[in-house]
Each structure stands twice: as C-alpha cells, then as structure tokens.
C-alpha positions as a Markdown table, in Angstrom:
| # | Residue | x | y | z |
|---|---|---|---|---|
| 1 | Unk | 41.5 | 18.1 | 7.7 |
| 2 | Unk | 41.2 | 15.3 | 4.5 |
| 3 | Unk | 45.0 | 15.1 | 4.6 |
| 4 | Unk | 45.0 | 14.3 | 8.5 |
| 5 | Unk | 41.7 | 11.6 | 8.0 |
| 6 | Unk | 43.8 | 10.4 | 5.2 |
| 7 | Unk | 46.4 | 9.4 | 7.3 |
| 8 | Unk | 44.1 | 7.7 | 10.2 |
| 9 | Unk | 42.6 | 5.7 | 7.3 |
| 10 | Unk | 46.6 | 4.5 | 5.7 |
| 11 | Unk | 47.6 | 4.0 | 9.8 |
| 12 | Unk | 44.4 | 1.9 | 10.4 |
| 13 | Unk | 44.9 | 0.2 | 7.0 |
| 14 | Unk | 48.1 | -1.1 | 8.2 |
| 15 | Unk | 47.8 | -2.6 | 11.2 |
| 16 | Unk | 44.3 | -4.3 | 9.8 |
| 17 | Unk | 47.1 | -5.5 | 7.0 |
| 18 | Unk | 49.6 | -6.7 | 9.9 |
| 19 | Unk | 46.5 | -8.5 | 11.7 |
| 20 | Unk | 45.2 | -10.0 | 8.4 |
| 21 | Unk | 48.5 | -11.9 | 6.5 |
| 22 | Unk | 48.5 | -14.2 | 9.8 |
| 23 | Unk | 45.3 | -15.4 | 9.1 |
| 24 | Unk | 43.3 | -17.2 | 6.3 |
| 25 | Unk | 42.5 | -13.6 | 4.5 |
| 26 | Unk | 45.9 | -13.0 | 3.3 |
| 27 | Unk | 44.9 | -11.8 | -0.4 |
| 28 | Unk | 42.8 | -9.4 | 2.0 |
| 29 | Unk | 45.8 | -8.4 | 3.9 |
| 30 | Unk | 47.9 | -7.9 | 0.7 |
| 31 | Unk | 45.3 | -5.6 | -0.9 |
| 32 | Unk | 45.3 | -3.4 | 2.5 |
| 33 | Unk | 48.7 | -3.0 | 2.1 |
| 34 | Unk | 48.3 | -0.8 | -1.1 |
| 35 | Unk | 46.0 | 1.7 | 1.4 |
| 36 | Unk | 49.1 | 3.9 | 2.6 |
| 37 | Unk | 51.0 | 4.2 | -0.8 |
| 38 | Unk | 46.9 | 5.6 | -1.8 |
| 39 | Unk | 46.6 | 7.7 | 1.0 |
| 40 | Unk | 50.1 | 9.2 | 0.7 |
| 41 | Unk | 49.6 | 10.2 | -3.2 |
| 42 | Unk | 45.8 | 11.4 | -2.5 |
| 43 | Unk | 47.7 | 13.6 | 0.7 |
| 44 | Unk | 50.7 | 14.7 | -2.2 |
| 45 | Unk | 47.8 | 15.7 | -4.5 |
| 46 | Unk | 45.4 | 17.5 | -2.2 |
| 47 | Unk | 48.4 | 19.5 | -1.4 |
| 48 | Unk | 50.0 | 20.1 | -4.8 |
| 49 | Unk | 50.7 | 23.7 | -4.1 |
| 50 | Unk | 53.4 | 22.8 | -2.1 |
| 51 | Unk | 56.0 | 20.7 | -4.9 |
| 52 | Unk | 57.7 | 18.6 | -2.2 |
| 53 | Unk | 54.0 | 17.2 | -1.0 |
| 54 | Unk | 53.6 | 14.6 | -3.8 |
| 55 | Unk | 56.9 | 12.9 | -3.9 |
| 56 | Unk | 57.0 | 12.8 | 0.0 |
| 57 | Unk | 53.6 | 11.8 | 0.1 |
| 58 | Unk | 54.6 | 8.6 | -2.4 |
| 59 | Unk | 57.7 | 8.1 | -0.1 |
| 60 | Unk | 56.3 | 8.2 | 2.9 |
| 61 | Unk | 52.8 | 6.3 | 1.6 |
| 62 | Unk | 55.2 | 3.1 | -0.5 |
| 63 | Unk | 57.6 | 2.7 | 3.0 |
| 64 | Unk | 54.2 | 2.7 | 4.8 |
| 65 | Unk | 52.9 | -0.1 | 2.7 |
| 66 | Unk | 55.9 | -1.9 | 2.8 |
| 67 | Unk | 56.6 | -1.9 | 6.2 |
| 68 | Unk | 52.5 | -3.5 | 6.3 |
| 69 | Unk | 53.1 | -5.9 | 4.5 |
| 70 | Unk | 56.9 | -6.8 | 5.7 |
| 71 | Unk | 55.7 | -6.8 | 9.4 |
| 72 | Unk | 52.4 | -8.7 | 8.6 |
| 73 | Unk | 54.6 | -11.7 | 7.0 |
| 74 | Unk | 57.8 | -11.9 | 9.7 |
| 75 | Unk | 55.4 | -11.4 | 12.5 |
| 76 | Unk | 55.1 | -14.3 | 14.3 |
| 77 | Unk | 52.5 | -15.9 | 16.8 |
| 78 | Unk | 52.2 | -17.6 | 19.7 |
| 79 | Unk | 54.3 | -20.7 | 19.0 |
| 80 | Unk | 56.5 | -19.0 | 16.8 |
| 81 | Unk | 59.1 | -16.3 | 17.1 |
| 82 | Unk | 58.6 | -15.0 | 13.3 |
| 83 | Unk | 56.1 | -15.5 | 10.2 |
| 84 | Unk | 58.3 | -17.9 | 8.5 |
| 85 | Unk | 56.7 | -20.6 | 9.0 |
| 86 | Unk | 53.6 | -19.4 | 7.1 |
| 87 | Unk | 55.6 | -19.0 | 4.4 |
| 88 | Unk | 56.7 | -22.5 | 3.7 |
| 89 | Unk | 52.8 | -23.3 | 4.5 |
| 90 | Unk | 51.5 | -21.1 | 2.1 |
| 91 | Unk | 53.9 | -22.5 | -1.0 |
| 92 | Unk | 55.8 | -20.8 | -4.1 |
| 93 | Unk | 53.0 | -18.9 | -4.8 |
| 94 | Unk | 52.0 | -16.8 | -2.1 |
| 95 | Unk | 55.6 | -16.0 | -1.5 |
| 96 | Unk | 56.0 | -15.1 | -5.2 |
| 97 | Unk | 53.3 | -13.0 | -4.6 |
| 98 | Unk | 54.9 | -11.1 | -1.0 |
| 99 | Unk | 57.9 | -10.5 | -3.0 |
| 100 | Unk | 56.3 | -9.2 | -6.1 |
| 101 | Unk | 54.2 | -6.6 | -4.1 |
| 102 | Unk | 57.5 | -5.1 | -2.1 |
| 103 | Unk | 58.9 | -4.9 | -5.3 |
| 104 | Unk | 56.4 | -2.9 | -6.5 |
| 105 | Unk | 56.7 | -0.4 | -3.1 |
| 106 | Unk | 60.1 | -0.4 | -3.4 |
| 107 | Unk | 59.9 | 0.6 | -7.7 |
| 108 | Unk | 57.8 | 3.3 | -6.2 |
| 109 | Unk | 60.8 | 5.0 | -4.0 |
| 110 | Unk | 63.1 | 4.3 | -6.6 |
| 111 | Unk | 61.3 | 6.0 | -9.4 |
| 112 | Unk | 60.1 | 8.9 | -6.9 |
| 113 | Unk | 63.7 | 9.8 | -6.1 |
| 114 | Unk | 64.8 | 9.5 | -9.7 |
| 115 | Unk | 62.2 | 12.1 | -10.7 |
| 116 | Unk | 61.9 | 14.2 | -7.9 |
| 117 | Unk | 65.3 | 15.0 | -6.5 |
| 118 | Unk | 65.0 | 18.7 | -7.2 |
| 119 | Unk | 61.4 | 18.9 | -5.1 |
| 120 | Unk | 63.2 | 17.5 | -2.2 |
| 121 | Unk | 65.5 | 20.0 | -1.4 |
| 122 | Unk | 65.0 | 23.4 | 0.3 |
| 123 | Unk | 65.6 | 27.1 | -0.1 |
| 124 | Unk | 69.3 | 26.6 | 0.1 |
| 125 | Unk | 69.5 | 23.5 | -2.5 |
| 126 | Unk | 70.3 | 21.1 | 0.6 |
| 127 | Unk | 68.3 | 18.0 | 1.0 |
| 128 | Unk | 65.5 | 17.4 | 3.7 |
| 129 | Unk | 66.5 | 15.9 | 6.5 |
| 130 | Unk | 65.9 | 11.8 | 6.2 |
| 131 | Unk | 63.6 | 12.5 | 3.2 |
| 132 | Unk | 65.5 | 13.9 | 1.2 |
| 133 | Unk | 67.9 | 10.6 | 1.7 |
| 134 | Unk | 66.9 | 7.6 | 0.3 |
| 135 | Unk | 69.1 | 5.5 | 2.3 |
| 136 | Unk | 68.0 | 7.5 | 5.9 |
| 137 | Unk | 64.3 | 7.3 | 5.0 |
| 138 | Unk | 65.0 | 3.6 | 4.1 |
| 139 | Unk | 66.6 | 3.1 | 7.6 |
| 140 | Unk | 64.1 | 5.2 | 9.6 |
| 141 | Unk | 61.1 | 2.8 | 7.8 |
| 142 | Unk | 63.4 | -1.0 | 8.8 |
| 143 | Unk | 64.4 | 0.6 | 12.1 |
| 144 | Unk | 60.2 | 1.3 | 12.9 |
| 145 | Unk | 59.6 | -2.4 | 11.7 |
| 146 | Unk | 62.3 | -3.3 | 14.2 |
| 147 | Unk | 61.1 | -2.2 | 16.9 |
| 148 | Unk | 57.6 | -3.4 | 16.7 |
| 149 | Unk | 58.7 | -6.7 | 15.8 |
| 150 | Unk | 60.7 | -7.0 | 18.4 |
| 151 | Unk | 57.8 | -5.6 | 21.2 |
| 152 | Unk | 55.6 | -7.8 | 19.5 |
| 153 | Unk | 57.8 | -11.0 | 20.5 |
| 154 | Unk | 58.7 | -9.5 | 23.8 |
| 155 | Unk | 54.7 | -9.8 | 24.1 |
| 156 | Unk | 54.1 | -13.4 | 22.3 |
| 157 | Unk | 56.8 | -14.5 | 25.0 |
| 158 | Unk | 59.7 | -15.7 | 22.0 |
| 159 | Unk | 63.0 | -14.1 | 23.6 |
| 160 | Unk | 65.3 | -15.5 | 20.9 |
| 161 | Unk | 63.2 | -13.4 | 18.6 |
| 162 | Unk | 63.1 | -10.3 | 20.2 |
| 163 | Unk | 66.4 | -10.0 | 21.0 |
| 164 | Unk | 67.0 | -10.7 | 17.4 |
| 165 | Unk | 64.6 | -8.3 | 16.2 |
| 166 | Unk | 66.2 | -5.3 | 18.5 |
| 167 | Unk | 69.9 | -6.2 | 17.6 |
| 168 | Unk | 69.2 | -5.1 | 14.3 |
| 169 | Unk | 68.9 | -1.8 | 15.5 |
| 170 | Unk | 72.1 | -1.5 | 15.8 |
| 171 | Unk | 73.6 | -1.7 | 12.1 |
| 172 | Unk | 70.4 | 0.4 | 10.8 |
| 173 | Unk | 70.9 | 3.1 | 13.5 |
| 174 | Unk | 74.8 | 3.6 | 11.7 |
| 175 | Unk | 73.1 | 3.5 | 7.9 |
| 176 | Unk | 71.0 | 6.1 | 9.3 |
| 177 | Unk | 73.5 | 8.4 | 10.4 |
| 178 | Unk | 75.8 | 7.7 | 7.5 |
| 179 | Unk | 74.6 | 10.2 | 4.7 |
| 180 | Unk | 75.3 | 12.8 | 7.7 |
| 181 | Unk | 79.5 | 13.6 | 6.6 |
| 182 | Unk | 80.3 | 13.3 | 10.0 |
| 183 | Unk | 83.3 | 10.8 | 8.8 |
| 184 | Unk | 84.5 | 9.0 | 11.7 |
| 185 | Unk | 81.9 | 9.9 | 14.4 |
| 186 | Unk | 79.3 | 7.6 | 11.9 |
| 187 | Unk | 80.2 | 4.4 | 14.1 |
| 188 | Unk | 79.6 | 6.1 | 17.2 |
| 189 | Unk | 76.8 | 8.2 | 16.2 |
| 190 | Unk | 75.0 | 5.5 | 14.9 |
| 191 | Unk | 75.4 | 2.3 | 17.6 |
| 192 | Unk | 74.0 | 5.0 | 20.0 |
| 193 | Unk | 70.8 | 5.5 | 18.2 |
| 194 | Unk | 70.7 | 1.8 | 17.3 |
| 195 | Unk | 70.9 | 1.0 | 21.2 |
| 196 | Unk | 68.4 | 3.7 | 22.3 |
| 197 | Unk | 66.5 | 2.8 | 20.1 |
| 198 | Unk | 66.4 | -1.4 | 21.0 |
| 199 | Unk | 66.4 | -0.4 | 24.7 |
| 200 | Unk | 62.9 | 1.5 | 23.6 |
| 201 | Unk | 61.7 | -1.8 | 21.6 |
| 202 | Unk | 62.5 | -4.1 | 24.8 |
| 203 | Unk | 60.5 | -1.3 | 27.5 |
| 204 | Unk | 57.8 | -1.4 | 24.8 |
| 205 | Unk | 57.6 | -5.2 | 25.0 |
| 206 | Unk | 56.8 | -4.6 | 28.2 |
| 207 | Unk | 53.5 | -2.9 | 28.3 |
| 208 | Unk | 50.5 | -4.1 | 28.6 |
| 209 | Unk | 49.0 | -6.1 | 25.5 |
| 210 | Unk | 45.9 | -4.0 | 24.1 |
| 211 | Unk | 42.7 | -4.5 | 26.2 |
| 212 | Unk | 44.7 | -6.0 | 29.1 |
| 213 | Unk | 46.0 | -4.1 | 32.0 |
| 214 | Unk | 48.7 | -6.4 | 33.2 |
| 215 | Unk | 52.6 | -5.9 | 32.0 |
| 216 | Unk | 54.6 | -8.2 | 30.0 |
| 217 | Unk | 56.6 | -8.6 | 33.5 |
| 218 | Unk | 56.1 | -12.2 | 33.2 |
| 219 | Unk | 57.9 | -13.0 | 29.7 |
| 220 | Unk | 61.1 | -10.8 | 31.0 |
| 221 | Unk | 64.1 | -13.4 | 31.1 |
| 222 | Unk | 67.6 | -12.9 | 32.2 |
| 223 | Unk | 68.3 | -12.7 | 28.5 |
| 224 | Unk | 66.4 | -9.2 | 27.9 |
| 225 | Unk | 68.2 | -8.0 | 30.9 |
| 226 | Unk | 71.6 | -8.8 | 29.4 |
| 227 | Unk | 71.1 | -7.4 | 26.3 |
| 228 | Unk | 69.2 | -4.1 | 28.1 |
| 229 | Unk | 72.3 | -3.9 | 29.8 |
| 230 | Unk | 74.4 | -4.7 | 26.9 |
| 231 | Unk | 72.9 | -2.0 | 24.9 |
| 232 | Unk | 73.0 | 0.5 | 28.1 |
| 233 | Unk | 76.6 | 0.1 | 28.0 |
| 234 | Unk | 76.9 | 0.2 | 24.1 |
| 235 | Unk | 75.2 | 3.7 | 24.6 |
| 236 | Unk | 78.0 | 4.9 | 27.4 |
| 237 | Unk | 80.7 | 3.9 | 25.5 |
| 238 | Unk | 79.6 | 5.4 | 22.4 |
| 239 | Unk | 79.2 | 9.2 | 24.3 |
| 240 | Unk | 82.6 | 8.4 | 25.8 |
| 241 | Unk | 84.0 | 8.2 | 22.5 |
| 242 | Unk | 82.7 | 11.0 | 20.9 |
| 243 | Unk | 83.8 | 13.2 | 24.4 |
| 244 | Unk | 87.2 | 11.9 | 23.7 |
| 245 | Unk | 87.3 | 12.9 | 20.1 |
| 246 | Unk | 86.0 | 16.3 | 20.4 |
| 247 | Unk | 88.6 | 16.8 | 23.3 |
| 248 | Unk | 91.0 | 15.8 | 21.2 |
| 249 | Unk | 90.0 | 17.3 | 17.9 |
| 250 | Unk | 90.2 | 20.8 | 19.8 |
C-alpha cells in the first residue's frame, strides 16, 4: 500500500514539475523533478526482499524524473510549439542548470546497470523484458515523452509541432525493438510500433483539454490527417512485409 501511494506521490510530482518549469518557479519545478527518482529508491527499499526491486525502482524512478524535467522544458505554450524559447530567456545559467540535472538522472541509469546486471535477470539468466535493456527502457521513457508532447501541441493548436513530436516515434519504436535478435524483421517491427504508437499521440490530442468537455476537433488540420494517414499506411505496409517474409522464410 506505501509502495502504490509512493507512486501517486512521484506521478503527481511530475506533472506539478511539467506545469512548474513554464512558469516563474522553475528552481521549484527542478527540485520536483528529484520526487520520482525518491519514490522509486524508497519503493526499491521497502521491497528489498525481492533483489530486482531496488535497481528497477532507481530505473524506473531516474527515467521518471527525467522525462519531468525533459517534458517540462520542450513543452511549449500557447504561442509556441516547444519550450525553447524559455530557454534562450532564461540565459546560460538556467540551461547549465537543465542539463546538469539530466545528467545526474541519466548517471543514475548508467551506474544502476553497471552494478546491477545480475538482479535484472530471471530464473533462467535471461534479461527482463525492456528493463533489463538499457537501450529498450531508454526508448520506452523518450517514446512516453513523445507522445505527450505531441498531444500537448495537438491541444495548444501548433501543428508543425505535433507532427514533429509524433514522427519521432518512428526511429524510437525501431531502437525499441532492436535488442529483440529478430535481425531483419527490426525495421519492420519497429516502424509499426513507432506508427501505432504516433497515430495514438494524434487521437490523444484530440480529447478534451482537462476541465473542458469539448474535443480538440477544432485544431485538426489537413496536415494531422496526412500524417494519420501516412502512419496508417506505414503500419500496413510494415505487416505486409513481415507476411511476406514468414511466407517466404517457410
């Protein structure tokens, strides 16, 4: 029961984190940032009994964190498609200080793999699925970002934005796939879980903004369609593929 309030508390810390670094309380935001990489070790150590819990708890917590603070700085607002623009506002400093932070999460995943790579493997010695794969888990935590980035532009009306934000689905859907040893089927594989998963961010961007209950219908362009489409078709060629090769691998 602490374990699962722990999480509410890293999950509420995050999006207070997102909300904050587009504001004036930015040092505020940073700070919140740290939340999940706390409530991920406190979750490893309450459940200690178990050796995978602690590493997996610092993975998951540090990508949690990250993806906070990443999303609260390239998120933009209503005149701009990204968070850039703060930056240059904000000076050296404060991006020094962005950078220095995701460093830090980062560290923390680096060093948790390099000491734990025993605990993340089961009965059989094989490693769990995306955890146990630093560059999977890395995916699944920029692919998350993604998406919300892009629904979050779908939602501020910046169509250049979101577009952007979901075509990078695509690339991180095949680094996902890629520690897999499925060989040639990786390309494949992977653009059809990129696609899926950008035809999901652009339906997201659809719904209705919190405490409204009116769609996003009126920020859909001709655009979004085209790339919809253009991902439907990515999809449909990608299972046509993989048809074809089984056939013929038979």
């Amino acid at each position: 029961m602490l374990s699962g309030l722990l999480i509410v508390v890293g999950v509420a810390a995050a999006f207070a984190c997102i909300e904050l670094l587009q504001g004036r309380r930015r040092a505020m935001g940073v700070a919140l940032s740290g939340v999940p990489l706390i409530a991920g070790f406190t979750c490893g150590v309450l459940n200690r009994h178990n050796p995978a819990a602690l590493p997996i708890g610092a993975l998951v917590g540090a990508l949690g964190s990250f993806d906070a603070l990443a999303m609260g700085v390239l998120r933009g607002d209503k005149r701009h498609g990204t968070g850039l623009h703060r930056l240059r506002r904000a000076g050296a400093g404060a991006a020094l200080i962005y950078v220095g932070v995701a460093v830090v999460y980062v560290a923390i995943v680096v060093a948790t793999y390099a000491t734990s790579s025993d605990a993340l493997r089961d009965e059989q010695g094989e490693p769990l699925f995306i955890i146990g794969k630093p560059v999977s888990l890395v995916a699944v935590a920029l692919m998350f970002a993604c998406i919300l980035l892009s629904s979050d532009a779908f939602d501020k009306g910046h169509t250049r934005a979101c577009i952007g934000w979901s075509a990078f689905l695509l690339p991180l859907g095949c680094v996902l796939v890629l520690p897999a040893g499925i060989g040639s089927l990786v390309p494949p594989v992977g653009l059809f879980i990129g696609a899926g998963s950008a035809m999901f961010a652009l339906l997201a961007g659809l719904l209705p903004p919190p405490g409204q209950t009116t769609s996003n219908i009126h920020h859909l362009r001709k655009a979004h369609v085209l790339a919809f489409l253009g991902y439907l078709g990515t999809i449909a060629l990608c299972a046509v593929y993989v048809i074809v090769w089984r056939q013929l691998a038979r």
